[in-house]
Structures are given as C-alpha cells and as structure tokens.
C-alpha positions, 0 to 999 in steps of 0.5 A: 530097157529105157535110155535111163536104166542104160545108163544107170548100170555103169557107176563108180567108174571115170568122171562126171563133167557138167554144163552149167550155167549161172547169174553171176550178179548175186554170187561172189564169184565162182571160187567157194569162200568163207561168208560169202556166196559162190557158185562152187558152193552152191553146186556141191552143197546141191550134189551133197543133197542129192548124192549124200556124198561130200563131193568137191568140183574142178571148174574149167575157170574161175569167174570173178563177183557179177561174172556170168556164164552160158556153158561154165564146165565142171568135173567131179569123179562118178561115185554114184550109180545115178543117171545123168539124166536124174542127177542134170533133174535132181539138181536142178530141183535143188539149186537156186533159180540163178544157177542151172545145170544144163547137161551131164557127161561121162567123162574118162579119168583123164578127163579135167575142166581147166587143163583138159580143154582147148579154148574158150570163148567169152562174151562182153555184152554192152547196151548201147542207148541214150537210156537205160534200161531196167532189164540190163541193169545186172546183164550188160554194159550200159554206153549212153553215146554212139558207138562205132562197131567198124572202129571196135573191129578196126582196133580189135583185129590188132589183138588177134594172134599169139601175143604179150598181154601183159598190158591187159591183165592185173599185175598179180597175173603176171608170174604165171606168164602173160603170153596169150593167143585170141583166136578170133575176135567178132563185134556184132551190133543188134538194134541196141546190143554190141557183143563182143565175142572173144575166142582163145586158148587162155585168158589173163584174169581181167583180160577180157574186161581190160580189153573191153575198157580199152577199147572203149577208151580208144573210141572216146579219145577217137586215138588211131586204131593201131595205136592198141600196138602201142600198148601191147609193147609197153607191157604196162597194165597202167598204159591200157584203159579200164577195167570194164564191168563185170555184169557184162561179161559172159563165159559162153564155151568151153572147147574140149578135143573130142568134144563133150557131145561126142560122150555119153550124155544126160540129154 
C-alpha cells in the first residue's frame, strides 16, 4: 500500500487545512464579494469542481485588493475520501496560475484558521533604486532615494511589544480593540531589496501598511527615531504617516501550536 492509498482510507472525519499561496494583484482581495474576483471565490469554485460538493473555506486572514501571500492557511471539514496529495494535484490542475496551493493537512475538528493560530508574520517589501523596474511594478514598493536600513531598525525597535495601536490602524478597527503585541520586527536590505519582516499575535487592518508608511515618512523628515512614541500615545490614525501600497505587502506565515508539519500531510 502506497503513502496515498493510506491516506485515502480515513474520510469524513475532522477538517482539511490548506497552504495556499496567492498573487494578490489581479484579486479584490481575499473575502468573496458580489462582481468581483477574490481568492475565496476561486478556491471553493476549484474545490467545487473537484469535490462536487459546495464547500465554504475559513481563512486565517483576510487580505485587502493587491495583498499577497506565501503561506495564507485555510480550513473546510473533510467531507471527501480524497487524498491530500490528489486534492493539493487535482486543484492546482483547476485553480488560475496566480493562486496555488502548496500543502494539505488533516486537522482535528477543533482545529480553525483564524482563532486557531498563534502568530503571523508578514513581509513588506520596498525595491529601492533610482529606476524602477518592470519585474516589481505589482511585487514591491518602489523609493527612488536612498534609504537607511539602520535608521528603519532604530524606529522600528519602539514598535516591538505589547502596545496601542490605535495610531496604526483605520478607525473602523477600532471597536474591536487596538491593542496588539509584535514580536520581532527585522529590516534586511538585499542589493536593491529592503524587507521588512514583522512577526505578531494579531494585526489591525492596515497596520502593517500604516507602519510601513510611517516609517518612511519619519525618514523623509529625517524626525528622531523616538518620536514613533510619540505617536503611539496620541491614539490618533491622523498623527502616523501613510498608508503604504498594498503590492508590497505579503502574508508569509501562519503559526499554529502543534505546528501543521507535525500533522498528517499531502507532501
């Protein structure tokens, strides 16, 4: 009996968590929508297809119009005695070239993308040179003028902990509560490329690209590293800067306790 036929013999039973990973330039977004092209709506049309079974996905986050992502999860319950390795095979020969799906999981019932996980991390991803470039046009952040990758760590570093961000967020945000905790924040510059990784428990919507804005406004107006304080305290979206693009932005992982390598998987 091959790996497949091993998994093929347990169905109906828990959930099925996917790896996906997604394009986000030509999508409205993740959250399916009336007229327009997301990535929830081309997944479960795909598992559709493949399943013959309407099926609705959990995400582990929405992402806005022009958002990317290298490891979005998503949940739906196992009602088929598919494989994981022909459902990851049978829907990538169904899904448009801009989205994919990298892995399949079986999860227990208890298991669900959002409130099941832990962290995330995400990526901002600015190409920094006097020209642009045609191969980042949907795919980064384009700064004409130098940047300083020291002084982005300097401001950053303030933002690092369990803090109000009520600064950094839209203000629709903020009857669900502003307070957030980042993790680790890390600038890396690579010959052209500065990327921004930002780890945390949960993020405001925008807050990653409002970060991002400010902290590239602070370096325009060459202001003092601490002054980001400053701005955490006003609790005024109108005291941070901009928000920044969305084609830069990334969800790169989803963190779940025990880890969905540890569970039974497609490949």
């Amino acid at each position: 009996m091959d790996r497949t036929e091993g998994i093929e013999r347990r169905s109906g039973n828990g959930k099925i968590a996917l790896l996906v990973q997604y394009d986000g330039t030509r999508f409205n977004g993740w959250q399916r929508q009336k007229n327009a092209r997301t990535v929830q709506e081309e997944l479960e049309n795909a598992l559709h297809v493949l399943l013959k079974k309407q099926v609705r996905i959990q995400a582990s986050g929405r992402t806005d119009t022009g958002v990317h992502a290298c490891g979005q999860v998503v949940h739906f319950p196992a009602l088929s005695d598919i494989s994981l390795q022909r459902l990851c095979i049978g829907l990538n020969g169904i899904l448009s070239e801009d989205v994919s799906v990298l892995n399949a999981y079986r999860v227990p019932d208890t298991f669900h993308a959002r409130y099941s996980a832990i962290a995330r991390e995400y990526l901002y991803v600015i190409y920094n040179h006097r020209q642009r470039s045609p191969f980042k046009v949907n795919r980064a952040l384009w700064i004409s003028y130098p940047l300083e990758v020291n002084y982005l760590r300097s401001v950053a570093q303030y933002l690092v902990g369990e803090k109000d961000f009520a600064s950094f967020c839209k203000r629709v945000s903020s009857q669900e509560g502003t307070i957030r905790r980042i993790d680790e924040i890390e600038i890396q510059r690579k010959e052209d490329t500065i990327i921004i990784r930002i780890r945390g428990n949960a993020f405001l919507h925008n807050m990653i690209r409002i970060i991002v804005g400010t902290l590239l406004k602070m370096h325009r107006e060459h202001a003092l590293p601490e002054s980001i304080v400053d701005i955490l305290n006003q609790r005024d979206r109108n005291a941070a800067g901009p928000t920044a693009l969305a084609k830069g932005l990334y969800l790169n992982k989803v963190f779940y306790e025990p880890p969905l390598d540890t569970m039974e998987k497609a490949f």
